[in-house]
Every structure is written in C-alpha cells, then in structure tokens.
N, C-alpha and C positions, 0 to 999 in steps of 0.2 A: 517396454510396456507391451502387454502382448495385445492381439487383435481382438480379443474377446474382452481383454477390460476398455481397449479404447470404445467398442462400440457402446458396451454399457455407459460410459462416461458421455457419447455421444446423447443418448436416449434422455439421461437425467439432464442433461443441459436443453432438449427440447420440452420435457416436462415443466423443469422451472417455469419456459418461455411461456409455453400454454398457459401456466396458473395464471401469470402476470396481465396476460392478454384477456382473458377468462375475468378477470375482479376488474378489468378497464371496463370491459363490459356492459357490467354488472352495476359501475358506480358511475357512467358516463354514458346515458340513454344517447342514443343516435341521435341528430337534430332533423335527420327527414320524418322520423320516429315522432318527434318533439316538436312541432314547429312551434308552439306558446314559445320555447326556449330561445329561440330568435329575435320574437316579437321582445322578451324580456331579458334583457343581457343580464339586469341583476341578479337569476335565477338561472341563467347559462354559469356563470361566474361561480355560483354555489354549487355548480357538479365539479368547479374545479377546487374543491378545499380543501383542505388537510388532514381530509378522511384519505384523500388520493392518496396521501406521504404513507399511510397504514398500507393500503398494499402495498406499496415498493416492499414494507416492511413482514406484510403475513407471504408475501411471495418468496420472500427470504432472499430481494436483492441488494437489502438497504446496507451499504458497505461501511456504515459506521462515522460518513465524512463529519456530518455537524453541519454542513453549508445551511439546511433547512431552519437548525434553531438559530446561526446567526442572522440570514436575513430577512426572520420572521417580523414586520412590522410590529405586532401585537406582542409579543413575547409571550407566544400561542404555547410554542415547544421546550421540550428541554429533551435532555439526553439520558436516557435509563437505564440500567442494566435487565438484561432479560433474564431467565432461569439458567441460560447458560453462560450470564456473564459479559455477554455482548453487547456495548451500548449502543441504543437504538432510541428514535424520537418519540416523543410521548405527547400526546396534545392533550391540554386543559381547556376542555369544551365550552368553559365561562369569558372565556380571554378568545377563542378563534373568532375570528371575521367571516372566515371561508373566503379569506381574499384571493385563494390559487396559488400565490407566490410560489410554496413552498414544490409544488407538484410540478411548477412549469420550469424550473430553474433547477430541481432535479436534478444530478451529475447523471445517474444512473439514466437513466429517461430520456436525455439527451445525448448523451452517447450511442444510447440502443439506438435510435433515429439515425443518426449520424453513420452509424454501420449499416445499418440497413441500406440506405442510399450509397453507400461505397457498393454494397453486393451487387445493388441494382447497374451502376454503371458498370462493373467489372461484369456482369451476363450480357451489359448491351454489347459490350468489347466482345465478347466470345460471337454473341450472334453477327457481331458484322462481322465475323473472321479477324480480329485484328488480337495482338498481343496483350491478354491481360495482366502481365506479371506486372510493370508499371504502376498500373492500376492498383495492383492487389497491394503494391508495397505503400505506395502513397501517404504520407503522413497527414489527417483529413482535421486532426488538429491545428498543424499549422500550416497551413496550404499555401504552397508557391517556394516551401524552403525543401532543398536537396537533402534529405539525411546522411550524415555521414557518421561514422565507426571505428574505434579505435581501441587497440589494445595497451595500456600502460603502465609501467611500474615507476614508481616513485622515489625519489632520492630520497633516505633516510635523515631525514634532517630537521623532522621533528619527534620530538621527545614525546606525545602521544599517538605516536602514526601505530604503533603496536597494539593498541590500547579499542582503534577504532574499526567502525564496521566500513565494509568495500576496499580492503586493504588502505584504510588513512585517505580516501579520496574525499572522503565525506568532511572531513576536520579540514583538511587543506582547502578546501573550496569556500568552504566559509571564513576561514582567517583571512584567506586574501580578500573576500568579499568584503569585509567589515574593515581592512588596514584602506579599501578602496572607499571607505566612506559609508556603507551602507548598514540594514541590520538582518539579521540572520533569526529566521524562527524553526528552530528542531527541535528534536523530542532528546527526553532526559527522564533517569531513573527518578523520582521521589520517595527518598528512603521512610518519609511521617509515611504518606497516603502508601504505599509498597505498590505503589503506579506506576505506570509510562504515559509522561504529558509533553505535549508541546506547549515552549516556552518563549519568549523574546530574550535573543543578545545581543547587546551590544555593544560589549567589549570581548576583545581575545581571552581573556582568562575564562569570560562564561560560555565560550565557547566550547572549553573543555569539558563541560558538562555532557556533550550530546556522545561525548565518544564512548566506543560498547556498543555492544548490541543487546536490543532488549528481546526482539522478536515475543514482542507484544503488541495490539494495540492501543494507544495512544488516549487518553483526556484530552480533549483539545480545550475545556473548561470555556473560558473566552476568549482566546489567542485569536480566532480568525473575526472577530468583530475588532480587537487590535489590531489585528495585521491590516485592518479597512482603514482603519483610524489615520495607522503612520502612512500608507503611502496616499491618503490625501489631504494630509499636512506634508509631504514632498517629498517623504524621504523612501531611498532604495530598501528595498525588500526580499531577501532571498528567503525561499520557503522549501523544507526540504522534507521528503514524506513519502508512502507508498503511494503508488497512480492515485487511486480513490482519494486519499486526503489531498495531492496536485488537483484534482480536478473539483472537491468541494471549495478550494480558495478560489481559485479561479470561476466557479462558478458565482460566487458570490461576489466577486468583482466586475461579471460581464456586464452589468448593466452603468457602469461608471463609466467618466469620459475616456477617452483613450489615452491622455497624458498622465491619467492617475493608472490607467491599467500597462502604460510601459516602465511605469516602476517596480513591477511583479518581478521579480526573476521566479522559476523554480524549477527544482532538480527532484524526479524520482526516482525510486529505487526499485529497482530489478526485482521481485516480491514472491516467495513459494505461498505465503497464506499469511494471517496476521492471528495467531492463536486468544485463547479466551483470557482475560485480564482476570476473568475468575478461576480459572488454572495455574496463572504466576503465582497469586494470592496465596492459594493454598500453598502449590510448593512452597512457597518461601515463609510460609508459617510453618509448615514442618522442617525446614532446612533453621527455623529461629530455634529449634528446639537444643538444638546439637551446636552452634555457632553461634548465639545472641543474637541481639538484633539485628537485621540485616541493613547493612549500611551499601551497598552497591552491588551491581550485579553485570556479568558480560560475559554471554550465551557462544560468544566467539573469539577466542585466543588462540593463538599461531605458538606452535613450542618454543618455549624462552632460550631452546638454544642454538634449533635447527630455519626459526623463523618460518615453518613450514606450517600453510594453510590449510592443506587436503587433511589434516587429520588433527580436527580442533581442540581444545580443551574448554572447560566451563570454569569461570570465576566467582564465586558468590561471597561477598565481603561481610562474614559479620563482624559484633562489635567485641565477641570475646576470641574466635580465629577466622580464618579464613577455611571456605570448601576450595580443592584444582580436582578437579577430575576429568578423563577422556567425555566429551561431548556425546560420545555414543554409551556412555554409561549413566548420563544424565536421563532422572525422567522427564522430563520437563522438558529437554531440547528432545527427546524420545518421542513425546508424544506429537510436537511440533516438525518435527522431523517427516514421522510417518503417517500424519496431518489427520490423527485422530482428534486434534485439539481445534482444528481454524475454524472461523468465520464460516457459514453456511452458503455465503455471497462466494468464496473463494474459490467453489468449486466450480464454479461456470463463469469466471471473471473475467470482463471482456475489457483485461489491458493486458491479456498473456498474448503479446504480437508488439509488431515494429509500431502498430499507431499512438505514438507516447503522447499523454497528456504535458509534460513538461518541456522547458527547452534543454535540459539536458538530463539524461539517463546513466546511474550508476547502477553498477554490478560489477558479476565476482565472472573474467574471461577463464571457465572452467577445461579443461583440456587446453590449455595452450601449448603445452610444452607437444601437443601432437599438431593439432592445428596450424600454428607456427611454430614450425622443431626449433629453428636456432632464435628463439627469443630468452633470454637474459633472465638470471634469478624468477626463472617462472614458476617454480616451487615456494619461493616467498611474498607472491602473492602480485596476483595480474588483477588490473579492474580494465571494464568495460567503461566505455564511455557511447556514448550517442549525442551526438550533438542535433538539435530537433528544429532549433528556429536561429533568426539571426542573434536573440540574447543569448541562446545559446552556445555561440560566437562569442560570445565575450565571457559569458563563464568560464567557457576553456581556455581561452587568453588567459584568463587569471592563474589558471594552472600550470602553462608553459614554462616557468623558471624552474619548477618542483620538479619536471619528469624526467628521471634519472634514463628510462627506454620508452618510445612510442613507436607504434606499427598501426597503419591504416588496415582493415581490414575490408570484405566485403560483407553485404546483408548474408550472403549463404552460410559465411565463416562465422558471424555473432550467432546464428539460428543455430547453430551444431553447437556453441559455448557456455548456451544456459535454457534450462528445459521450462523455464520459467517466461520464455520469449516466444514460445511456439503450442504451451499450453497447460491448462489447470492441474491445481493438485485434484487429481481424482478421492473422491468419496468416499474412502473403505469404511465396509461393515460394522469396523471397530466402533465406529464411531461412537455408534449408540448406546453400546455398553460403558465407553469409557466416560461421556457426557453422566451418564445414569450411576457410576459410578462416583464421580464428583461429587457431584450434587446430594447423593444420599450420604457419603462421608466425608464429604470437604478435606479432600486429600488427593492432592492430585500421584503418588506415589503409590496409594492406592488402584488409584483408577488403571494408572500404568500396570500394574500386578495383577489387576483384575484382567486385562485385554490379554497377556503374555501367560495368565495361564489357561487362559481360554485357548489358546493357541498351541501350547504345550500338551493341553487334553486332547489337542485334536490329532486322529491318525493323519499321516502325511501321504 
C-alpha cells in the first residue's frame, strides 16, 4: 500500500470520527449548557434515545450487529435493508420510549470509549518515559489474560474440513464444542431467502450447515434474543461471527449475571469487510439464469487435487448444474475482494488490531511457508489462532486431538500474516460507481463490468 493511499485512508477515518462527534453534539446538549436537564432526569434520559442509534447509523458506523433490536425493551427497532442493501436499525416512533438502551450498550460506542482510554494510557506511558509497546498490545476486552498465538494445520479427518472456511477450524471447533455438551450459533447459506443467517445447532450433522464461506453478511433475524434465552436456562453457547457481530452478543449479555455471562463462549474471525447481501442477491439471481436455482454456495475452495489455498476456486450449487471457477474470475468474490462491495463501517473498523472482542480468533496464517519456512503442508492451508481469555483456553483444548502441526508464534509474526490484523480495507473510488451500478441494474456482474471498464478506459 503506498504512502499516499495509507494517508488518504488515514484522513477518511478522521472524517468518519468528526461526523460521529459532530451529531453527539447536535443531539446531546451539554448539561452545564442545560442545567433543567439535571434538575429532570426524565428529560436527561430523552437525549439518550434511539434517535442516538440513527447517528451511529447516518455516520455510517453502525456495523450491522442487531444487538440494538434485540435488547430493545419496547420492540422500538428492527433490522432494514438500506439502498445498498445493508441492514441497519430502523425505529418505529409509536413503540420508542427513548429509554437510551439501545445508545448506551452500543458495541460500536463502547468500543470507541474503550480505545480511547487505551490511547490515553499508552501517551501517559510515553510521557513518563516508559515502554509503550505492552500497552499498545493489551487486549482491553479481556484484561488480565496474556494473548497468545499460534499457527496450525489440521489432521484430515474430517470429511467437511475441505468444504469450510479458516481451513476446517471453524467446523472442528464446534463439533467438539457440541460432542462437549453445548450449542453452537453460526451463520449458514439459506437457499429459499438466498441469504446468510445465523442459526442455532445442536447437533453434529447441523453443524455442517455453517461450512463455506459465504462472505456475506449475515440475518441474525432473532438468533441473538435466542442465544439470551439458552444460556439463561444454563446451557453452553458457542457463538461464532465477524468482531462486530462477537461484540453485539456479548453486548447484549453485559448486563446479565456473570454465571449466565460464563456461558458465552465466542470465536471471531479474522475479517477483510462483510460485502452487501444485496450484491449476493443479484449475483446469484444472475448465476440462477444459467444453473437453476441456487441451492448452495462457497466463495472459498482449495484445488480438489493440489488441496492448495493461495489460489481459490468458487462453488455455486445450483439445482440444474453446478458453477467451479478461479475465485479471481468470479464477480462477486471480485468485487468483495477489491472491497468495492463492503459495508461503509469497514472502512475504519476498529477490530483490524490484536484487541479481539472474542475469546478466540480465527484466520487464514497468510505467508507461512516464509514466516515459518519449515512448517508442514503450509500450502494446504495454515489457520491462525489467538487465544484471548481463559474460555479461550478451553476452546483450543477442544481442538488439541485434531492438530495434525502447531507452532507458537509471536504478536510481530501474526501482524506480518494477515493485513486484516494491522488494518482496514481502504475505500476505493470504485465504489461509487459500482454501488450506482447495482442498484440502477440489479446486477451485481454488471456493476463488476461497469467499474473494469471504467478502468480499461482509463490511460495508465
């Protein structure tokens, strides 16, 4: 990345910030400002209401978790699709209270907070003279647990390890979590809705649903007011999702006892952006034209013979054949790829660093075979692990029978093994066009065509 886009990218991420601070402003009068607002808490109370949840949302930080509609008392919100397809909360102004909830429990809002005061103490460290690196790496989510790091490949020994995303670590982690007694909530193609939803399993066989990648995001419909349900009637919960959706369950758990909140497990995943559900859609109504209906789809296949990851292929199952093509000739993994299609949040997402919202972190350990030269079958596919808290101690226990090679690594060596750990997908121009594109022809193959020839016209 050269010096000139990272500073652009720098700029647009301070701009975000400004908007965001700028509409706090705006819709939260000072109280030295305000002092009636003191005298009247139930009027304090009304600047925190669910108009607040609208900025997050016109700032364009609102990362899509749901945490807001599920633990809206009033059943104020719901989940929308905006013009580009991105579901975002929508408040029904006959039903809001302006009880705050949804503004103070915020994932996005409380994160920012949370980082902010890491900054602050990592500048008081520099101004005493003392070592900030400590500091900086700190995991501020689960404070007091050591991170640790690890590169692993997996014994072939199940029969959808080929099938799944983070090279099988994802399907392994929950078979053993569920043979250990508990249930497992991940995301799964739905062939009726031609969605990505998260869903509850709990048994092995429905586990196999979640395997593929969808590199989309996700319906969470009502899964995370479920997932409150089962683990306070007692049972284990593993949850498994990009940061943003780890931290909208968990935020909607924070205010529960701690015995119902150490039933949580969750695992995130290592994340370049989460593309527009109304980008799938099309594709895959133009991909129904040539293939019927589309019955399954998986954005990331390792060659059927060479078992090699660095050079994927796309799956898309329909009902009269089957699409295989090179992943870089897909439009669809094309535009997600060169992140004309993601989420507007993704571009200044503040979980591209070591502060993981989960207790354990998957991904794809990119460059290993340089990083650690003598590591094993590292062309058929290395994950990453991070282990984050002490559950996340025992999820990887669950994994120890399965790993065929593991190698401890350091934080310097995971930061060199995915660009997704050190920072956002940048913004490109395309953008605009190819969103503009969509939407006027509901065709995401279009849009791809439109941006490439725009690109094609241009002198070089």
């Amino acid at each position: 990345m050269s010096k000139k886009h990272k500073q652009q990218h720098k700029r647009q991420q301070r701009r975000h910030q400004q908007k965001l601070q700028q509409l706090h402003k705006q819709q939260q009068p000072e109280l030295q400002r305000q002092p009636e607002l003191q005298r009247q808490p139930e009027l304090q109370q009304q600047q925190l209401s669910s108009a607040n949840i609208s900025a997050v949302v016109a700032a364009q930080q609102c990362t899509g978790c749901s945490a807001c509609v599920a633990m809206c008392p009033d059943h104020a919100l719901s989940m929308q699709p905006n013009t580009e397809g991105f579901l975002e909360p929508v408040i029904d102004e006959a039903k809001c209270t302006h009880c705050g909830q949804c503004y103070q429990q915020c994932p996005v809002l409380k994160r920012q907070v949370a980082q902010a005061k890491l900054a602050q103490t990592a500048q008081t460290a520099r101004a005493q003279g003392l070592t900030a690196q400590g500091t900086q790496q700190r995991n501020t989510e689960h404070a007091g647990c050591a991170q640790r790091y690890f590169a692993l490949s997996l014994k072939p020994d199940f029969k959808a390890l080929y099938g799944s995303s983070t090279t099988g670590i994802g399907f392994v982690l929950a078979h053993r979590f569920i043979r250990a007694g508990g249930v497992v909530v991940g995301c799964r193609f739905n062939a009726q809705t031609q969605e990505a939803e998260h869903v509850i399993a709990r048994t092995v066989e429905e586990v196999v649903q979640f395997c593929g990648s969808k590199y989309v995001q996700s319906n969470k419909h009502e899964v995370l007011a479920q997932t409150l349900d089962l683990l306070k009637q007692g049972h284990k919960v593993l949850f498994i999702g990009t940061p943003c959706e780890v931290s909208g369950v968990t935020a909607l758990c924070s205010a529960q006892p701690a015995e119902v909140k150490e039933r949580l497990f969750t695992a995130d995943l290592v994340c370049h952006g989460v593309p527009s559900p109304l980008s799938l859609k099309c594709y895959l109504y133009d991909a129904a034209a040539e293939l019927g209906a589309i019955k399954g789809i998986n954005f990331r296949v390792p060659h059927p013979q060479t078992k090699n990851w660095t050079q994927p292929l796309v799956v898309v199952q329909g009902e009269a054949k089957h699409l295989v093509q090179p992943a870089a000739q897909n439009h669809f993994y094309v535009a997600y790829s060169q992140s004309w299609s993601l989420r507007p949040s993704c571009y200044h997402c503040s979980y591209t660093n070591l502060n993981r919202p989960a207790d354990l972190s998957l991904g794809d350990f990119w460059g290993i075979e340089q990083l650690v030269p003598k590591f094993p079958y590292a062309l058929r596919g290395t994950s990453l692990i991070v282990v984050n808290s002490p559950q996340g101690v025992q999820l990887f226990n669950l994994l120890r029978n399965h790993i065929r090679y593991g190698h401890e690594v350091s934080a310097a060596t995971v930061l060199q093994s995915n660009d997704a750990l050190h920072d956002s997908a940048h913004e490109p121009i395309a953008r605009q066009l190819f969103f503009t594109t969509l939407q006027q022809q509901q065709s995401t193959v279009a849009a791809v065509n439109a941006v490439l020839s725009t690109r094609q016209a241009t002198p070089s």
